[in-house]
N, C-alpha and C positions, 0 to 999 in steps of 0.2 A: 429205246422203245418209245413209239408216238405215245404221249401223256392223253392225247385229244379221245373223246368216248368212242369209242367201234361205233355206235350207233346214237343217235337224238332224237328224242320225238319231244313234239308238245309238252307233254306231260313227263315224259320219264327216260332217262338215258343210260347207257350200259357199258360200261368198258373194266380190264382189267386192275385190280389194285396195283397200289404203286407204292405202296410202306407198309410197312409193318402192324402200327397202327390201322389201315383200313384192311387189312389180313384177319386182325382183332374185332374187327366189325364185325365182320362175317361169319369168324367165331362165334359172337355176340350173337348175331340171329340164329344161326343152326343152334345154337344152347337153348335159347326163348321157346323154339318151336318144339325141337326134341324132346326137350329134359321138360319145360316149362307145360307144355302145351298137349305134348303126347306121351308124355310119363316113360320118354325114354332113359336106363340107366346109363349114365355116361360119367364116366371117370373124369378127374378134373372138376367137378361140380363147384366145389372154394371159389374158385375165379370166376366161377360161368361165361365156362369157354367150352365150346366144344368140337376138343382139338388134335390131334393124334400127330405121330413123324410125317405122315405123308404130306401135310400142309406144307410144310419146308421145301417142299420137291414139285406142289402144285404151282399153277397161277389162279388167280383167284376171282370169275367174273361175278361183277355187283351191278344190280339197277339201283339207279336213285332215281326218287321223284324228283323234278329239276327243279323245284320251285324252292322246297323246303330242305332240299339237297340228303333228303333220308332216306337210306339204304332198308329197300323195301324185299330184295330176293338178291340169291344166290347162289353161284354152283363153283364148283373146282374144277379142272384141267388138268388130267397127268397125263402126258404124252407118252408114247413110246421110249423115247430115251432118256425121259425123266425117272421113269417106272424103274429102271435096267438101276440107275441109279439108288434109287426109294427102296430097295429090292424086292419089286413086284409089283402088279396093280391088286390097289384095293380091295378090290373082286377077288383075287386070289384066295380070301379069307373065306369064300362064301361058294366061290364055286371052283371044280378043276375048269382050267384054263387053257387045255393041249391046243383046243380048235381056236381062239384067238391065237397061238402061236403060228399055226398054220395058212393063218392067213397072209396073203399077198399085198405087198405096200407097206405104206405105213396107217399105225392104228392112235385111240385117245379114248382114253377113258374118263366119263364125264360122275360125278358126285358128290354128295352132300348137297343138292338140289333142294332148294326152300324159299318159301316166298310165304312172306308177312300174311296176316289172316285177315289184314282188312284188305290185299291187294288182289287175293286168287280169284281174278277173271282171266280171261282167254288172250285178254290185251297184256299181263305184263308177261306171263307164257312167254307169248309172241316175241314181245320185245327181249325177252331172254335168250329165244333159239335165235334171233336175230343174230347178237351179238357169239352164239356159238359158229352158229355158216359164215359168217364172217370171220371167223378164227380161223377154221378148218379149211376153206376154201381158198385161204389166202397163204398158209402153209402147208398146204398139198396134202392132206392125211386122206388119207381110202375110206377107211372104218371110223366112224367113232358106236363108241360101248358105253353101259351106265347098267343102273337097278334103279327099277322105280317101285314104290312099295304100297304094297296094299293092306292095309290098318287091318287086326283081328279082334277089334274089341268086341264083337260077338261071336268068339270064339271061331272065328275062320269061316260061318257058314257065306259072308257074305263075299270074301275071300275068295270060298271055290266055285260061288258062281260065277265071280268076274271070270274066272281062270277055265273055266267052263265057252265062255265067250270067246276069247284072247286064243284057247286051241280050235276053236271053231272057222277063227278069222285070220289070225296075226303069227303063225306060227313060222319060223324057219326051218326050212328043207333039212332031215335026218342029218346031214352033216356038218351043220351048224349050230348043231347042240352042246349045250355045255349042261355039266353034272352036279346037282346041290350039294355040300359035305352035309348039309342037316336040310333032309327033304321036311317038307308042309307036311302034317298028321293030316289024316281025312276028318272032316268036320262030322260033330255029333248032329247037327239038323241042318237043314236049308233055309236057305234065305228067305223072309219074310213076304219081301216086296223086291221087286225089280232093283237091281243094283245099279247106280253112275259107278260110271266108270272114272277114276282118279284124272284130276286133270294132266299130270305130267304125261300119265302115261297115254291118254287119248292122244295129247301132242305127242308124244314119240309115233304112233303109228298112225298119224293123220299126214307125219311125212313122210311115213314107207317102211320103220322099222317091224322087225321081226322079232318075235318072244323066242326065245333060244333055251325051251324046255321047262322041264318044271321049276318052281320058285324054293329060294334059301330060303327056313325059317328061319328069322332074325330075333330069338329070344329075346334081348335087350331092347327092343325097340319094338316088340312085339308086333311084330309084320310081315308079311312075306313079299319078300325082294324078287320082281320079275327082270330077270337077264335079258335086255334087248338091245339088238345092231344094227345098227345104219348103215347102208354101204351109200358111200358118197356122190358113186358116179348114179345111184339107182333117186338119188335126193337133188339134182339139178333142177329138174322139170318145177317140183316141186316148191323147191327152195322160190325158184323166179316167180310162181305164180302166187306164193303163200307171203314172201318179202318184199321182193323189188316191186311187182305191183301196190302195194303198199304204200312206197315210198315214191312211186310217182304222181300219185294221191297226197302226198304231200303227209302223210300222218304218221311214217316213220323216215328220215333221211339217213343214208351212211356219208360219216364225215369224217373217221379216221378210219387207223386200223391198230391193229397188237404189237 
């Protein structure tokens, strides 16, 4: 495997871990934000790692800032034939799965998606999905899949107005639904004030993804996980005008691959 980053910009580069140690990194962060930041329960606490079997069976993509070489965001990669191995995607735990079985091609499931609290602007996003399309695009996958989550520390109301918007706009066609094992409770009041929309999940449907039905309540992490799919051939256009324009601008270059 090329050691060289997927992608480099000025400021910040992305490419896959390559030991064990920087596996632990990214441990390291998702524990800081989950456990630390948003009072997620997570097993393993002693080490503050936070870390499950599926990591063994992921790859692990990480942005560093280039200058200070510190791991500012990260996500995981379980492939289709990693999954068969891991036995099952991640997802499985949170929703039934029949309709990503039925789908044509190959698929990837993307999570534990986090990025550092001094870095959530739109630029390290960017340079995150950078180095995802250039995974995906260069190992032929169809689909990629994830859950992006929407925080209920006011008990959900502000929750089911996003969710309110997202079936207004962003929804996948009846057949592309998948099923919550523990649906969202309907909130006791509405939201105060106009809701932002999370930034992952603006990125997922700012390049074409679809919410794939109701959201898992994630007790533990007190959130509700919206299921959404990317189909890859519907993200080309997208990809070229949102990426590679970019990097002829000179503000992000791709200079290796996975």
């Amino acid at each position: 495997m090329d050691k060289s980053p997927i992608v480099a910009a000025a400021r910040f580069e992305v490419r896959l871990a390559q030991s064990v140690e920087e596996i632990r990194e990214t441990q390291r962060l998702r524990y800081r934000i989950f456990a630390g930041e948003l009072g997620a329960a997570i097993k393993g606490g002693a080490d503050q790692l936070d870390a499950d079997h599926y990591d063994a069976h992921c790859q692990h993509l990480m942005v560093r800032e280039t200058q200070t070489g510190r791991l500012i965001a990260c996500t995981r990669i379980l492939t289709d034939d990693a999954a068969a191995r891991a036995g099952g995607f991640y997802s499985s735990g949170e929703f039934d799965l029949k309709m990503i079985d039925s789908l044509p091609g190959r698929v990837m499931e993307v999570g534990r998606t986090c990025v550092d609290a001094e870095y959530r602007s739109g630029a390290v996003i960017g340079v995150l999905w950078q180095g995802l399309a250039e995974f995906f695009t260069r190992h032929g996958f169809d689909y990629l899949f994830g859950c992006a989550s929407i925080g209920l520390e006011d008990g959900g109301a502000s929750a089911h107005a996003l969710l309110d918007q997202i079936k207004a706009k962003y929804m996948a066609p009846s057949w592309q639904r998948v099923r919550p094992l523990i649906p969202l409770p309907i909130a006791d009041a509405k939201a105060a004030q106009k809701v932002k929309m999370p930034a992952l999940l603006k990125a997922y449907f700012s390049l074409g993804a679809k919410a794939c039905g109701e959201p898992y309540w994630d007790r533990d992490f007190n959130c509700a996980d919206v299921f959404v799919l990317v189909n890859v051939s519907d993200l080309h256009s997208r990809y070229a005008r949102h990426f590679v324009d970019r990097s002829k601008a000179e503000e992000v270059a791709l200079v290796g691959h996975a």
